[in-house]
N, CA, C and O of each residue as an XYZ file, in Angstrom:
408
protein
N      11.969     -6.983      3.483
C      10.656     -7.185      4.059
C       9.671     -6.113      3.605
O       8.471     -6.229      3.353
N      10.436     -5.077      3.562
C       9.543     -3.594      3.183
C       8.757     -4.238      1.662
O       7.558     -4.156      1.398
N       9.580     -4.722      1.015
C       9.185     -4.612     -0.875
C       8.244     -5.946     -0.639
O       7.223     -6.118     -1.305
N       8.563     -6.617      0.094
C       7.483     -7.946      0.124
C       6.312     -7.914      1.073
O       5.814     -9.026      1.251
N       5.662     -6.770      1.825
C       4.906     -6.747      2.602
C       3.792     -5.672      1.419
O       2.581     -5.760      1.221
N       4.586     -4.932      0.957
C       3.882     -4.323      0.256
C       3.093     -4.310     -1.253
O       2.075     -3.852     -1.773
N       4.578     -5.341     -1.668
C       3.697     -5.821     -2.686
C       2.717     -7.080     -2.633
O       2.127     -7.393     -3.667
N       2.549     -7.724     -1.601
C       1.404     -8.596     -1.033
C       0.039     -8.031     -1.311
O      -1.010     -8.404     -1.838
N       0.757     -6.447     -0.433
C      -0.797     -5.591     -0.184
C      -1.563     -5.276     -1.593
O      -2.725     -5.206     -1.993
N      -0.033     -5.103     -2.195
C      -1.023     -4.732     -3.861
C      -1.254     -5.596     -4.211
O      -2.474     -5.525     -4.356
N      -0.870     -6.764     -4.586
C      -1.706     -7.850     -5.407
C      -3.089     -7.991     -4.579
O      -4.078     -7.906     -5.306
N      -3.323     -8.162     -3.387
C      -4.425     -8.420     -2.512
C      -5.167     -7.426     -3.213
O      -5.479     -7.700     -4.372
N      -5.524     -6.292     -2.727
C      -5.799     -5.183     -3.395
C      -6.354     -4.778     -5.000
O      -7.249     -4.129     -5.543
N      -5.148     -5.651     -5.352
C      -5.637     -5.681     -7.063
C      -6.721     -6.437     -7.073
O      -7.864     -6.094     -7.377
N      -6.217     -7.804     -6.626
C      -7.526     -9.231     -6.472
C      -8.689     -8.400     -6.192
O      -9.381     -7.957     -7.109
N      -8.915     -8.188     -5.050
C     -10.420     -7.365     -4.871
C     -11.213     -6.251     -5.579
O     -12.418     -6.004     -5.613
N      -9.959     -5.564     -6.223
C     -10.364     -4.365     -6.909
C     -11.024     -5.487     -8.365
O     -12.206     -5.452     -8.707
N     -10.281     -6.130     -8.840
C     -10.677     -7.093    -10.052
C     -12.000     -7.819     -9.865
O     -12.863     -8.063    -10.708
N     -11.964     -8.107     -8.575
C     -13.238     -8.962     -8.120
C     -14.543     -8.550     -8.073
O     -15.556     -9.214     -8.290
N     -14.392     -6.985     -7.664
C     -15.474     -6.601     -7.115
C     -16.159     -4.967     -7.748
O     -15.610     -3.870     -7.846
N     -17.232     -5.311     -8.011
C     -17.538     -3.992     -8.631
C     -18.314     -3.069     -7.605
O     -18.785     -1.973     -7.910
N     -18.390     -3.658     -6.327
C     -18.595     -2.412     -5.057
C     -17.430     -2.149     -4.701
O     -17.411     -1.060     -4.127
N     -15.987     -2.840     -4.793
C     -14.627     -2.149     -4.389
C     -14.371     -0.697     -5.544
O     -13.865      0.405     -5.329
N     -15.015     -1.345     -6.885
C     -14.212      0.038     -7.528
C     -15.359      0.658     -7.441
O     -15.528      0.875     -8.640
N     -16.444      1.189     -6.829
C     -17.030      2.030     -6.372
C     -16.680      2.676     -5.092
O     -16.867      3.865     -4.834
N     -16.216      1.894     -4.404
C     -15.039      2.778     -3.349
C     -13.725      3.035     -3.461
O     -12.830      3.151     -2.623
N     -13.746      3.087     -4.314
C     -12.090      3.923     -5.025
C     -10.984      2.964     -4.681
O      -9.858      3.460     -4.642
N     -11.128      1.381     -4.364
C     -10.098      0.863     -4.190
C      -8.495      0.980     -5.235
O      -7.384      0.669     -4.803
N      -8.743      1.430     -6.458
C      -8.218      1.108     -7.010
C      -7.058      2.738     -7.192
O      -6.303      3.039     -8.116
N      -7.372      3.485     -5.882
C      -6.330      4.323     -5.835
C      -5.358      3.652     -4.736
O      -4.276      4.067     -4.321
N      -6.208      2.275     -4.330
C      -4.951      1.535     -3.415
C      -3.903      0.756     -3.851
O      -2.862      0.466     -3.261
N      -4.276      0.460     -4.904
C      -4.057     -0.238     -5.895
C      -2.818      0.776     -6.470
O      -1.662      0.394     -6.290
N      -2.983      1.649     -6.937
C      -1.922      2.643     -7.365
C      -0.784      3.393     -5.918
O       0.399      3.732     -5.917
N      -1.285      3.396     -5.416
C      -0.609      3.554     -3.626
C       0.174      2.765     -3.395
O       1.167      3.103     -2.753
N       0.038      1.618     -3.770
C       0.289      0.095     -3.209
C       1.416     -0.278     -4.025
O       2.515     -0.406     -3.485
N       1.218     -0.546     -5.771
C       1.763     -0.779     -6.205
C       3.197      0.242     -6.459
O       4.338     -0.197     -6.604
N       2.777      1.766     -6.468
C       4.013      2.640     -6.663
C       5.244      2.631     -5.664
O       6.384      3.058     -5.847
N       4.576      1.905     -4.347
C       5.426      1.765     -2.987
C       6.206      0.362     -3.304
O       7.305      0.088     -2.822
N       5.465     -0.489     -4.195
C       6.473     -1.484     -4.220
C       7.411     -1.768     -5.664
O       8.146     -2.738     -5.850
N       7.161     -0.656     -6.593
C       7.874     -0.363     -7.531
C       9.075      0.956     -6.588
O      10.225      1.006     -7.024
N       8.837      1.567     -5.813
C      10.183      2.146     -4.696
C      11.246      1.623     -4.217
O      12.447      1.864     -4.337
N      10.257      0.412     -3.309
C      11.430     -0.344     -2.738
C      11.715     -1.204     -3.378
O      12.516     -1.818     -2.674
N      11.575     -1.927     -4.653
C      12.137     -2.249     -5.446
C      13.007     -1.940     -6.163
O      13.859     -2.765     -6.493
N      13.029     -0.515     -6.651
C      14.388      0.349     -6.780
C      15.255      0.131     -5.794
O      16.341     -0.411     -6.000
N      14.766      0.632     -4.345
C      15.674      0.919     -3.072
C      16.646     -0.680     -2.991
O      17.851     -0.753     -2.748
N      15.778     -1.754     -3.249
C      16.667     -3.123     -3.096
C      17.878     -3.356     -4.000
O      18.967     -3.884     -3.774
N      17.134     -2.568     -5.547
C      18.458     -2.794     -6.438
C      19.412     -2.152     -5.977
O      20.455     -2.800     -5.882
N      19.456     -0.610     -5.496
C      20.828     -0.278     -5.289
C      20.874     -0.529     -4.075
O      21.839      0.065     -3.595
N      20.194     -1.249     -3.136
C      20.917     -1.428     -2.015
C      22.074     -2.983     -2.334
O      23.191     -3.058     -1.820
N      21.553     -3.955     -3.154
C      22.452     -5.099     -4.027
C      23.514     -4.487     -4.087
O      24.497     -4.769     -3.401
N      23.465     -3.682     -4.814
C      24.650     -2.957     -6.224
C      25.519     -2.198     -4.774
O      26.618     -1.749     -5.099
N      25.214     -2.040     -3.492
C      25.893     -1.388     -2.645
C      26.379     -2.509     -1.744
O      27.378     -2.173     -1.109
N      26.027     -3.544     -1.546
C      26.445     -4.451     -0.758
C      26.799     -5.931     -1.228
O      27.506     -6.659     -0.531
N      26.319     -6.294     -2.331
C      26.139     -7.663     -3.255
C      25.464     -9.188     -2.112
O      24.280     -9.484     -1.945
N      27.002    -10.060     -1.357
C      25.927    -11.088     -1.115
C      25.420    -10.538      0.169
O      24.349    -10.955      0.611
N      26.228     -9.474      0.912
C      25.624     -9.018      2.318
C      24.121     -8.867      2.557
O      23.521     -9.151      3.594
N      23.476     -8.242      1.122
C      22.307     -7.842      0.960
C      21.110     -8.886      1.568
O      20.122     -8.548      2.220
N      21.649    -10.773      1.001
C      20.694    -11.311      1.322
C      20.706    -11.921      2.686
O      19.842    -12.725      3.036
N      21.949    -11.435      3.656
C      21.983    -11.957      4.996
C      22.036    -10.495      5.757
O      23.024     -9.835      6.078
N      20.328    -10.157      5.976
C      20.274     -9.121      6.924
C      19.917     -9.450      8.505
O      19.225    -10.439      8.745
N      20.321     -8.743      9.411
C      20.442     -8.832     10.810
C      19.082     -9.041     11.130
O      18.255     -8.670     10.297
N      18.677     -9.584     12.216
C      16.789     -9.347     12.457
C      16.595     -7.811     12.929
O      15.480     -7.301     12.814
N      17.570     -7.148     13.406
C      17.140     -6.038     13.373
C      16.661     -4.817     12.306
O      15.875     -3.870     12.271
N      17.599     -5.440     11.520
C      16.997     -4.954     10.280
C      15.554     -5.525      9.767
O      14.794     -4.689      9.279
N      15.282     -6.367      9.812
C      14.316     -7.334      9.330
C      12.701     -6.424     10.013
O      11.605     -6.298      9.465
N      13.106     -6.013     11.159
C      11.763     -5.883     12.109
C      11.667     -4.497     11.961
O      10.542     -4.035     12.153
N      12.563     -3.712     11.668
C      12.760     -2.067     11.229
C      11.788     -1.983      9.485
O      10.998     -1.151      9.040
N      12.300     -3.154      8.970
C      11.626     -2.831      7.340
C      10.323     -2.902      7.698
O       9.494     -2.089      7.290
N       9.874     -4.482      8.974
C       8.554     -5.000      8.885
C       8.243     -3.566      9.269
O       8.074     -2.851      8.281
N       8.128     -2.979     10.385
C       7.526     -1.782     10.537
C       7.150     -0.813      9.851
O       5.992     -0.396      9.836
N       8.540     -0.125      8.900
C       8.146      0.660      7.848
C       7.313      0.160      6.712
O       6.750      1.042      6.063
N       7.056     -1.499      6.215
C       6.417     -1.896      5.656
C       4.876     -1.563      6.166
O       3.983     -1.029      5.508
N       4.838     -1.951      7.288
C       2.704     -2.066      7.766
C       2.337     -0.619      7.925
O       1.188     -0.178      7.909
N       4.037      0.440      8.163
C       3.744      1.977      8.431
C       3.144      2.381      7.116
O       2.393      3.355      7.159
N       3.387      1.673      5.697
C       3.468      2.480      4.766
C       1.939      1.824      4.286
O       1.100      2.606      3.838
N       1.644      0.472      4.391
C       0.297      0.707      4.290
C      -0.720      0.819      5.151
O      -1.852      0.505      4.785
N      -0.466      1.299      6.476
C      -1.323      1.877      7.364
C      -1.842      3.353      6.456
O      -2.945      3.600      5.967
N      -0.585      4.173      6.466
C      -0.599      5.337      6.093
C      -1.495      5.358      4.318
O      -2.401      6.092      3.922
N      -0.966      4.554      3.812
C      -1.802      4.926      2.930
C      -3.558      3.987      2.945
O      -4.272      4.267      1.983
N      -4.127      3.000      3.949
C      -5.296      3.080      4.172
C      -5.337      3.982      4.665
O      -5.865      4.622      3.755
N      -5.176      4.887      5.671
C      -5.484      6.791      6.045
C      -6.250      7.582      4.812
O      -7.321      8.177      4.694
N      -4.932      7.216      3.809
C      -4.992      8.632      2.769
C      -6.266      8.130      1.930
O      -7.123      8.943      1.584
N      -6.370      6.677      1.593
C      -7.646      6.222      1.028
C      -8.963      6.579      2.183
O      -9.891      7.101      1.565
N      -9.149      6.489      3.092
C     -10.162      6.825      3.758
C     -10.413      8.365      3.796
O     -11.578      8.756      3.853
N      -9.441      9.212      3.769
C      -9.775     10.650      3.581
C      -9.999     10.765      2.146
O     -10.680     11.694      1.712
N      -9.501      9.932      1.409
C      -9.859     10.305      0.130
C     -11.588     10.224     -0.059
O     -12.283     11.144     -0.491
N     -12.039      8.972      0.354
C     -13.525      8.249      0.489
C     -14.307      9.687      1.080
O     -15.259     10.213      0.503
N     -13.821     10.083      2.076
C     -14.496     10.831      2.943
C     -14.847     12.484      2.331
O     -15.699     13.308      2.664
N     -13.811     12.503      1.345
C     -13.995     13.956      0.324
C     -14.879     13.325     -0.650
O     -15.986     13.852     -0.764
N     -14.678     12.518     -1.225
C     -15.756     12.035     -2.480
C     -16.477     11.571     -1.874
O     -17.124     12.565     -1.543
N     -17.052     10.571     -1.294
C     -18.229     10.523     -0.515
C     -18.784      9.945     -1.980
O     -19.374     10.782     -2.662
N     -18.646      8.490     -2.581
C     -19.021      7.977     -3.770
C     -20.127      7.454     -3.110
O     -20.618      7.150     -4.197
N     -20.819      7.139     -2.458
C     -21.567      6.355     -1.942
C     -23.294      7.598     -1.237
O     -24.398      7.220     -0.844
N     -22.671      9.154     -1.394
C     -23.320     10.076     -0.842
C     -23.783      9.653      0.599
O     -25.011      9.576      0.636
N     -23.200      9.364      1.763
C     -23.690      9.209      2.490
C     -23.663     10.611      3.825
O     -24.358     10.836      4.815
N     -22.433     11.329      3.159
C     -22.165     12.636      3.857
C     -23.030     13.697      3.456
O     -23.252     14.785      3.986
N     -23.507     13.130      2.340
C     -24.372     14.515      1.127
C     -25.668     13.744      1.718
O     -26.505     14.603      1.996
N     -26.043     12.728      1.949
C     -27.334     12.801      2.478
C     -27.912     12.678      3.901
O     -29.005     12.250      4.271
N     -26.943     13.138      4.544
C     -26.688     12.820      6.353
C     -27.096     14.703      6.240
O     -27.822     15.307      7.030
N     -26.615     15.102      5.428
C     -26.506     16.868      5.721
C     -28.358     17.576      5.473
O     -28.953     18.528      5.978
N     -28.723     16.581      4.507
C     -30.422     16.724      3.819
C     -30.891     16.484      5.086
O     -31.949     17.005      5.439
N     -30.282     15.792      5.804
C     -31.931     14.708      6.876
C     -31.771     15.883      8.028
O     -32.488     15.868      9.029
């Protein structure tokens, strides 16, 4: 669930970043790299979790299921955070640099 929640987020992400030329003025496209490196992870993490369990792998418990969903929405909660502090240091838009003038 983890590798498929997240790589949702990146393709979504990509789509908009591709779409839109006010997204890559807000730095979407470090979500985009956030996004995608998390689901090139657990994509690793799935292969050797296979290679550690074989067909067990594709019959997981729901408890497991609702533990990944979590760490899945945890991991892109956390990284919309790190993109918004990122926004908030660059300030591409100057709205912090001209809040400080007035």
């Amino acid at each position: 669930m983890t590798l498929l929640i997240t790589i949702i987020a990146a393709v979504v992400v990509t789509v908009i970043w591709y779409a839109s030329e006010k997204a890559r003025e807000m730095k979407v496209g470090l979500l985009c790299y956030m996004f995608w490196g998390a689901s090139i992870m657990w994509l690793v993490d799935a292969i050797a979790e296979y290679i550690e369990l074989r067909e067990a792998y594709f019959t997981p418990a729901l408890e497991d299921m609702v533990n990944d969903s979590f760490l899945g929405l945890s991991v892109i909660a956390f990284a919309l955070i790190v993109w918004v502090v990122y926004l908030l240091i660059k300030d591409p838009k100057k709205v912090i640099a001209n809040r400080k003038k007035a």
